[in-house]
C-alpha positions in Angstrom: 60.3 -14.9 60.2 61.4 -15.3 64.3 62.9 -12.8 65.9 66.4 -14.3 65.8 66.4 -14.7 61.7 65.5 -11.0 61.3 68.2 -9.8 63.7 70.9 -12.0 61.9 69.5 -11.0 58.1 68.8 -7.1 59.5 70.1 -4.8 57.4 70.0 -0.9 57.9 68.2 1.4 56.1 68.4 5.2 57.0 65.9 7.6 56.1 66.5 11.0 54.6 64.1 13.1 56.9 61.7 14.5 54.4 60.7 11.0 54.4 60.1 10.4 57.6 58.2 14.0 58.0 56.0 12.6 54.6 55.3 9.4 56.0 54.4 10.9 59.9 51.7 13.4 57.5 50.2 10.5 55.8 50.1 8.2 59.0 47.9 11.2 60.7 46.0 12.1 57.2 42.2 11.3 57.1 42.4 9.5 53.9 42.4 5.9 54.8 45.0 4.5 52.1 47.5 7.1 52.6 47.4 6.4 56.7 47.2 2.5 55.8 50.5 2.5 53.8 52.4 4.8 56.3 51.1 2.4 59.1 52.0 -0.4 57.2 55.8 0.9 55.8 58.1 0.0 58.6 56.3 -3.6 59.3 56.7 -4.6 55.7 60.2 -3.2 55.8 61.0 -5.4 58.8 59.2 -8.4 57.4 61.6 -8.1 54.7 64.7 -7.8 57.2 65.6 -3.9 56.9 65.1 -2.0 60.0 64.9 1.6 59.9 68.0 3.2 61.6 67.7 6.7 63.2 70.6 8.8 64.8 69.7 12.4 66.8 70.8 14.2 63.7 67.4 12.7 62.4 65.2 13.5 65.4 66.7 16.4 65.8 65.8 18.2 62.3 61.9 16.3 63.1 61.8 18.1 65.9 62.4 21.7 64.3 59.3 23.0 63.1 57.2 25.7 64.7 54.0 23.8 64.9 54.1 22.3 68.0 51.5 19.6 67.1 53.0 18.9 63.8 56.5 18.0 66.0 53.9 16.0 68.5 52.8 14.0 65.5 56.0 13.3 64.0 57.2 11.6 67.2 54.0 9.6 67.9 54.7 8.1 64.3 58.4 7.1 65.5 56.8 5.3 68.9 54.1 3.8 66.7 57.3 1.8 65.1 57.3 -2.0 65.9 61.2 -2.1 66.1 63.8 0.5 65.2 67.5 0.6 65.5 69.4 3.0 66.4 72.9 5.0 67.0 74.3 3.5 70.2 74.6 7.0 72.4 77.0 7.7 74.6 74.6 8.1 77.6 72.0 5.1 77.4 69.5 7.5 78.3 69.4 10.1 76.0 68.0 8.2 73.2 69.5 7.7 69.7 73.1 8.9 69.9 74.6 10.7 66.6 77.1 10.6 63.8 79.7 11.5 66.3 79.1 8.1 68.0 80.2 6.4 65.0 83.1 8.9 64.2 84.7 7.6 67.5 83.9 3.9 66.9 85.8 4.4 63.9 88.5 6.2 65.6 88.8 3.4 68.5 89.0 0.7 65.8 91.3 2.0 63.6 93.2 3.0 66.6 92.8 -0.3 68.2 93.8 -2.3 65.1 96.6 -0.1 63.3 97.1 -2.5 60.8 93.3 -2.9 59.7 92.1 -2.1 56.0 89.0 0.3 55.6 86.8 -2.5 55.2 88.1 -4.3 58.5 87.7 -1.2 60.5 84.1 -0.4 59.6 83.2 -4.1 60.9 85.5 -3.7 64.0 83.6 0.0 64.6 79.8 -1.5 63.8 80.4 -4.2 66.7 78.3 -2.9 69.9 77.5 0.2 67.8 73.4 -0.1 67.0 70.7 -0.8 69.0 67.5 -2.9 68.5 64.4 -1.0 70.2 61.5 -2.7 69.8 57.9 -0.8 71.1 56.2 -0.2 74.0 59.1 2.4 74.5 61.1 2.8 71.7 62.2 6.5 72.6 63.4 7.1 76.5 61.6 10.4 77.3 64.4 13.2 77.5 63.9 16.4 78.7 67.2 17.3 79.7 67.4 17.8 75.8 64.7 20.0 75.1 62.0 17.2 75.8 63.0 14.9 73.2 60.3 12.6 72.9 58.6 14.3 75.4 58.3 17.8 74.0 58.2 20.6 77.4 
């Protein structure tokens, strides 16, 4: 599949983030066929054109646990991603932005297009809205947030 077929077939799939905490466990657990299928869960779901989506409300609830090197873990599994999309933020820097961001393309859209049905303005808002990130750097390192990806 080339790059430009799996961005026109993408299709979003968001995570619930037990999930994503399960499969960051498994990636780091010794036994080898739990680690193979987390290493091998986001490939194969991109291989078969869905592409995990994250927004900061995500991150965010990864990020709250009081093991420090459980948190670390978690957030080496997201860079070890080969491409992820995400919430288009506000501030390019800051990393995946949140529901908010689509709250207010919906607003704009509807807004912009008074006479648009539901349908129409979820299509007008999801133009621009998502990002493709594809690894070395899937994650800017924030620590005006608290050390986002790069916990302080």
């Amino acid at each position: 599949m080339t790059a430009s077929t799996l961005i026109s077939q993408t299709r979003f799939v968001v995570l619930d983030t037990s999930h994503l905490a399960g499969l960051a466990s498994d990636w780091a657990y010794a036994d080898r066929s739990r680690r193979r299928s987390a290493e091998a869960f986001v490939p194969d779901l991109v291989e078969c054109g869905w592409l995990p989506l994250l927004c900061w409300h995500q991150v965010e609830e990864l990020l709250q646990h009081k093991d420090d090197e459980l948190v670390d873990q978690r957030l080496r599994y997201l860079r070890s991603w080969p491409l992820v999309a995400w919430v288009r933020p506000s501030d390019p820097d800051s990393g995946p932005g949140s529901v908010l961001e689509v709250l207010k393309a919906e607003v704009r859209a509807a807004y912009a297009h008074s006479g648009a049905e539901l349908l129409q303005v979820r299509d007008l808002a999801r133009k621009g809205l998502f990002w493709l990130v594809q690894v070395p750097r899937p994650f800017p390192m924030v620590s005006r947030i608290g050390g986002f990806f790069g916990r302080h």
